[in-house]
C-alpha positions in Angstrom: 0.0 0.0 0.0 3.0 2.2 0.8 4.5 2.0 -2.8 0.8 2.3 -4.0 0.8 5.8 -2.4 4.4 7.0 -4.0 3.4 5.8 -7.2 -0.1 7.7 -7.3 1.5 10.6 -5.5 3.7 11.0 -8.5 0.6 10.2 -11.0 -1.5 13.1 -9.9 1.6 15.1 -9.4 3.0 15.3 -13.3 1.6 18.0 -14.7 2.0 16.9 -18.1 0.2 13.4 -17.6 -3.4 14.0 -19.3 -5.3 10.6 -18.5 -4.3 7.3 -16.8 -6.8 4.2 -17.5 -7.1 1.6 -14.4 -8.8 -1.5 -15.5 -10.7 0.4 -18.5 -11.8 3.5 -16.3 -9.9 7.0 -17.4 -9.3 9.4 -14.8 -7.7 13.2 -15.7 -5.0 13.1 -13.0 -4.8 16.1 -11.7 -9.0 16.4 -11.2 -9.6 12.9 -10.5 -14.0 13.5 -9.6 -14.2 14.7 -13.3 -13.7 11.2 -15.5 -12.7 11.3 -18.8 -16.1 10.1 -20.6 -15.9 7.3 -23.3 -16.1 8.3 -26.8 -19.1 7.7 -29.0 -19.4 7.6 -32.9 -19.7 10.8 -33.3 -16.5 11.4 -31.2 -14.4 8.5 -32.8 -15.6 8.6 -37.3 -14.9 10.9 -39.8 -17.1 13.2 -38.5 -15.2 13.6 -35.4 -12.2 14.9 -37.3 -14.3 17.2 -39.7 -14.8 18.7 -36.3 -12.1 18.7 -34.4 -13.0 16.7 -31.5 -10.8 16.6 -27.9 -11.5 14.4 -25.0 -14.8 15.3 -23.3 -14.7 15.2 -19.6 -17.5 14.9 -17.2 -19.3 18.4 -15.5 -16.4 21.3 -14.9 -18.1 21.8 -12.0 -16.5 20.4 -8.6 -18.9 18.7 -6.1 -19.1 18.8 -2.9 -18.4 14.9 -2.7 -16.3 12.9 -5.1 -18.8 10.5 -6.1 -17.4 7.2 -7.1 -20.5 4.7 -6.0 -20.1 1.3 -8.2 -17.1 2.6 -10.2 -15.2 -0.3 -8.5 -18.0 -2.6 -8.2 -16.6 -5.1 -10.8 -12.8 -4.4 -10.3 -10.2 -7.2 -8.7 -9.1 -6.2 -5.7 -5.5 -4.7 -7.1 -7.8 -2.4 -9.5 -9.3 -1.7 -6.5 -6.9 0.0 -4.7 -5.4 1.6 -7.7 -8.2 3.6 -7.9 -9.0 4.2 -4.0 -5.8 5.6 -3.8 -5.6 7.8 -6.8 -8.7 9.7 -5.6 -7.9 10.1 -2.1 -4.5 11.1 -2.8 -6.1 13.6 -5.9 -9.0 14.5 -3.8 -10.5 18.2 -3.9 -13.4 17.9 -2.5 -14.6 17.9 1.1 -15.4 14.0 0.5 -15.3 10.9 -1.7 -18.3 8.5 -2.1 -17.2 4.9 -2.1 -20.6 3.2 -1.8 -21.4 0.0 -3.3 -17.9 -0.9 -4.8 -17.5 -3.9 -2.6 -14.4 -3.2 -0.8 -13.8 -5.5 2.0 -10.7 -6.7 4.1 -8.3 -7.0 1.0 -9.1 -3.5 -0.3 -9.5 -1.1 3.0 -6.2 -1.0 4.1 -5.0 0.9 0.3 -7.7 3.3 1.8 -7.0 3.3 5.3 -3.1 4.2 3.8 -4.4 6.9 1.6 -6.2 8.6 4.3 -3.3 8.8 6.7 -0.8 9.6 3.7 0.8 12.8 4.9 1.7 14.4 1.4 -0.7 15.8 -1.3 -0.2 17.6 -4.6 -0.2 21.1 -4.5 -4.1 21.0 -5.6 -5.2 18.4 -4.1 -7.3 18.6 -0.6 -7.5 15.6 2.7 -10.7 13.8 2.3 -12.6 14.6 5.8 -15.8 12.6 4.8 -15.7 9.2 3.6 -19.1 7.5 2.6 -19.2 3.5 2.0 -22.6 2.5 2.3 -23.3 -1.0 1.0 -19.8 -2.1 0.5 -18.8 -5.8 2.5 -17.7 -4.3 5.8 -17.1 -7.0 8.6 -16.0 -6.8 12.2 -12.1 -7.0 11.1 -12.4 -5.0 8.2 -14.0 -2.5 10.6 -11.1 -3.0 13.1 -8.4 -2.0 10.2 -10.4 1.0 9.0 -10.6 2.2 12.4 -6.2 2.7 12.3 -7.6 5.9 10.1 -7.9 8.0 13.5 -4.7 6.6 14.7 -2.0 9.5 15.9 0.2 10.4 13.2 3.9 10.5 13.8 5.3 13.8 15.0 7.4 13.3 11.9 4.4 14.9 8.9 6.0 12.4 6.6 6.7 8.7 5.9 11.1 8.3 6.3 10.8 5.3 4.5 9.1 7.6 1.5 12.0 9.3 1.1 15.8 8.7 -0.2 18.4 9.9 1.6 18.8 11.9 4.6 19.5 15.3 3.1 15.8 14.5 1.2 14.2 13.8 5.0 16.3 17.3 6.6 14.6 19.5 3.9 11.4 17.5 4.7 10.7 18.4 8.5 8.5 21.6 7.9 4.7 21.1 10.2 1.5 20.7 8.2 -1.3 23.2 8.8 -4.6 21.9 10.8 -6.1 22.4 7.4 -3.7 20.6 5.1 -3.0 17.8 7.9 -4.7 14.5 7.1 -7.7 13.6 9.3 -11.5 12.2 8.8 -14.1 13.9 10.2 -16.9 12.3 9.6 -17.8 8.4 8.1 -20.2 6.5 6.8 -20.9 2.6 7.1 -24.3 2.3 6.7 -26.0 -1.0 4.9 -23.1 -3.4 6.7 -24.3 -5.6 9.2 -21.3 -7.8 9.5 -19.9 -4.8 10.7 -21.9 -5.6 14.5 -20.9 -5.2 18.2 -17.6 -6.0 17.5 -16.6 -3.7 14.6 -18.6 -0.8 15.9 -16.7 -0.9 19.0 -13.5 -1.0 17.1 -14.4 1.6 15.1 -15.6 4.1 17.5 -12.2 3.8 19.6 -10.5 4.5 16.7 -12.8 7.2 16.2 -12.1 9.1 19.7 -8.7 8.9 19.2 -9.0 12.1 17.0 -10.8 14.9 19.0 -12.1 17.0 15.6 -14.0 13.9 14.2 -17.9 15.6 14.0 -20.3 12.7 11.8 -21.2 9.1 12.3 -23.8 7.3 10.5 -23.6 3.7 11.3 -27.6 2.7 10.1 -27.9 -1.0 9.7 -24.7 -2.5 10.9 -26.0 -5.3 13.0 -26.0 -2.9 16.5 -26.9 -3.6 19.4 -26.4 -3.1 23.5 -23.5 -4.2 23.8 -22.4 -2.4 20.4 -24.3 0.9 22.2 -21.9 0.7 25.2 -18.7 2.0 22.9 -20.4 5.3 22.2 -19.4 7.1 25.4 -15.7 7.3 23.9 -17.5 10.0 21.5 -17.4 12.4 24.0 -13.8 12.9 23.8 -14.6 14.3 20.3 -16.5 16.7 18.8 -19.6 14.7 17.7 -22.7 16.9 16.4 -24.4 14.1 14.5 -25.2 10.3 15.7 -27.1 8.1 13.0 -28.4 4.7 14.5 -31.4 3.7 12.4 -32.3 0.2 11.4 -30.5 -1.5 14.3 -32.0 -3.4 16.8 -31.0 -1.6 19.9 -34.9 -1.7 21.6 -34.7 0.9 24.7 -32.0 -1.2 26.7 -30.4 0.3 24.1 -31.5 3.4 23.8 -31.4 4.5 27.5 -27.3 3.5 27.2 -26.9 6.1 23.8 -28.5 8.7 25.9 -26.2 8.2 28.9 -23.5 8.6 26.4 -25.1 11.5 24.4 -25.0 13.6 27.8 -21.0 13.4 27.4 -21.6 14.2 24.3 -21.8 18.9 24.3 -21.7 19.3 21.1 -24.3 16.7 19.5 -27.1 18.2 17.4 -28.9 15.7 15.5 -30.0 11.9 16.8 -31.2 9.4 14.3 -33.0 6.8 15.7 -36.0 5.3 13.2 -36.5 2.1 13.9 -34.8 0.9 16.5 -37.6 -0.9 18.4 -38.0 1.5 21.1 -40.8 1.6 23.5 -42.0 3.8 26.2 -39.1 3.5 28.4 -36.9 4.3 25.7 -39.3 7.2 25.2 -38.0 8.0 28.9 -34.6 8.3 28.8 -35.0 10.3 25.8 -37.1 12.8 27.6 -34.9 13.0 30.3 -31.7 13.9 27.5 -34.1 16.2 25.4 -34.4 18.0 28.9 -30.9 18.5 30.2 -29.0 18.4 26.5 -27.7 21.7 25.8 -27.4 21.7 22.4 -29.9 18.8 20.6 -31.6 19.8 17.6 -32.8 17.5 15.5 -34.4 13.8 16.8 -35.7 11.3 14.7 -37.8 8.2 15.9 -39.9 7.1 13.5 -41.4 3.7 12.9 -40.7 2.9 16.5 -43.1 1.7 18.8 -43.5 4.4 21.5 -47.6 4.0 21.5 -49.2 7.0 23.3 -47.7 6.4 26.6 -44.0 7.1 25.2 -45.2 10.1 22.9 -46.5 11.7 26.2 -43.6 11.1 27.6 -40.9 12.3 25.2 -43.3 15.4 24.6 -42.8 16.2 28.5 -38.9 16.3 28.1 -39.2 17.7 24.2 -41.4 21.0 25.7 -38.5 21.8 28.2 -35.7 21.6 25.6 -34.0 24.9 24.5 -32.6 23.9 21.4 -35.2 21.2 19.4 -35.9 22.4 16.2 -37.3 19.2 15.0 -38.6 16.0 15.7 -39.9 13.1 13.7 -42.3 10.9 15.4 -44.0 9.4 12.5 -45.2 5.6 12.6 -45.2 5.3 16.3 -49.1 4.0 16.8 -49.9 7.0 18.1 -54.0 6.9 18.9 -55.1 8.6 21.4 -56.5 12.1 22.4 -53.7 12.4 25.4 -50.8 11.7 23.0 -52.3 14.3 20.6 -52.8 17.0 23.5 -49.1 16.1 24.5 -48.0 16.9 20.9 -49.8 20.0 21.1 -48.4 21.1 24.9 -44.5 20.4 22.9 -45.5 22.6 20.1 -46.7 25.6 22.5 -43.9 25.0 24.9 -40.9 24.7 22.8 -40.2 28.1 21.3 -37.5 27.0 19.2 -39.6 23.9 17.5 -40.1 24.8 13.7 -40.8 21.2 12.5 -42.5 18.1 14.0 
């Protein structure tokens, strides 16, 4: 992975290379989100010459998020890394999108590499969000992406990248916080191998790097004991905790809200479908009330019934900060739970959407 990164650091450093082709797919070096489209007729006859065709690349305009979803879906897992490192190390975006390229235990660690690489191209960016959504995340795989938050040496730069010493003297200058490599926020939704095991890994890893600000872990095969990892988070800077789709029920749920009172800075709480009942409902009432900074909740297609919407209402119409909540699909019947709703929506002056 090492000499992966050297090689790709020189690829999408030359400034005269125009195009490099990994496994079929052609990349423009030095903006490696806008792909080099394959020609069609009218690009490749006659009538392409009549009119002087070039190489058409995709939209000039830069996204927020490299979006790479299924590029890599049917590529061997050398191809594989090829291409993970060549658009981490090119990256100039705020993110890359890696969803639903099946990357696994043989191709994380080319990323985990690429993410902890110390040197980029002059135009080139650190990736601070990664997305893999529906890749083939396990436990272990899990384990090795969570080296990603793992202290970098006070030496910026890898001495085995370079030649001599003279090369590693004119080295040693400090990277700015802004140019210094570091993930702040992840997604691994749509991998339940991942589990109690992985999720645990990964959120040690996490706290290991106080800046780290976004996890979305929905449908990773969670539960309690998985739950019991998040209090690490407080040693970060966490604002926003997705847990939807994981069968936590309130046991659960009461444990994410011990830890989400460590947690100052959290602002938004996903929690649809967890299997949460009325004493879930509780201990959410009791955060909603004492949280400083909550914003946003979700709990939809739960199973609060009326005596759980009452009382998260109670907690929701003390908060100073809840802008919105989503309480749809939660068998909600009676006139009391509706009369609760309403008490929320008088009471909580800063609620602008339920």
């Amino acid at each position: 992975d090492a000499s992966l990164c050297r090689f790709m650091m020189a690829v999408v450093s030359c400034q005269s290379l125009e195009r490099i082709s990994i496994s079929g797919i052609d990349f423009y070096p030095r903006k490696v989100w806008r792909r080099i489209k394959k020609l069609g007729f009218l690009e490749t006859s006659w009538y392409a010459s009549a009119l002087n065709f070039t190489n058409i690349l995709e939209s000039a305009k830069k996204p927020d998020i490299g979006h790479y979803k299924e590029l890599l879906k049917n590529l061997n897992h050398f191809s594989k890394k090829l291409v993970i490192i060549l658009v981490t190390l090119g990256n100039e975006t705020d993110g890359i999108d890696l969803s639903e390229n099946g990357i696994n235990f043989n191709s994380i660690t080319a990323l985990v590499a690429a993410l902890r690489w110390p040197e980029r191209p002059e135009q080139a960016r650190p990736v601070r969000e990664v997305i893999l959504r529906n890749n083939e995340l396990d436990a272990s795989t899990a384990q090795v992406l969570a080296q990603t938050w793992e202290p970098l040496p006070a030496n910026p730069h890898h001495r085995d990248a370079l030649e001599d010493e003279s090369e590693l003297v004119d080295s040693l200058h400090p990277l700015s916080e802004e140019d210094a490599p570091g993930v702040t926020a992840i997604d691994v939704s749509n991998n339940p191998a991942i589990g109690d095991k992985g999720f645990t890994a990964l959120t040690a890893g996490i706290a290991k790097f106080k800046e780290f600000k976004d996890l979305k872990a929905d449908n990773i095969g969670l539960g309690l004991d998985g739950c019991l990892s998040i209090e690490v988070l407080g040693q970060t800077r966490l604002r926003h905790l997705c847990l939807s789709n994981n069968t936590i029920f309130s046991q659960g749920v009461e444990v994410v809200c011990k830890a989400a009172t460590k947690c100052l800075g959290l602002r938004t709480l996903e929690l649809d479908n967890c299997s949460i009942n009325s004493v879930g409902a509780k201990a959410l009432s009791d955060l909603l009330k004492t949280h400083p900074g909550i914003q946003h909740l979700s709990l939809s297609n739960n199973k609060l019934n009326d005596d759980g919407i009452i009382e998260l209402c109670n907690g929701a119409s003390l908060s100073k900060t809840l802008a919105s909540v989503n309480l749809a699909y939660n068998h909600v019947e009676g006139d009391a739970a509706a009369e609760a709703i309403g008490d929320m929506m008088r009471n909580c002056e800063t609620l602008l959407t339920i």
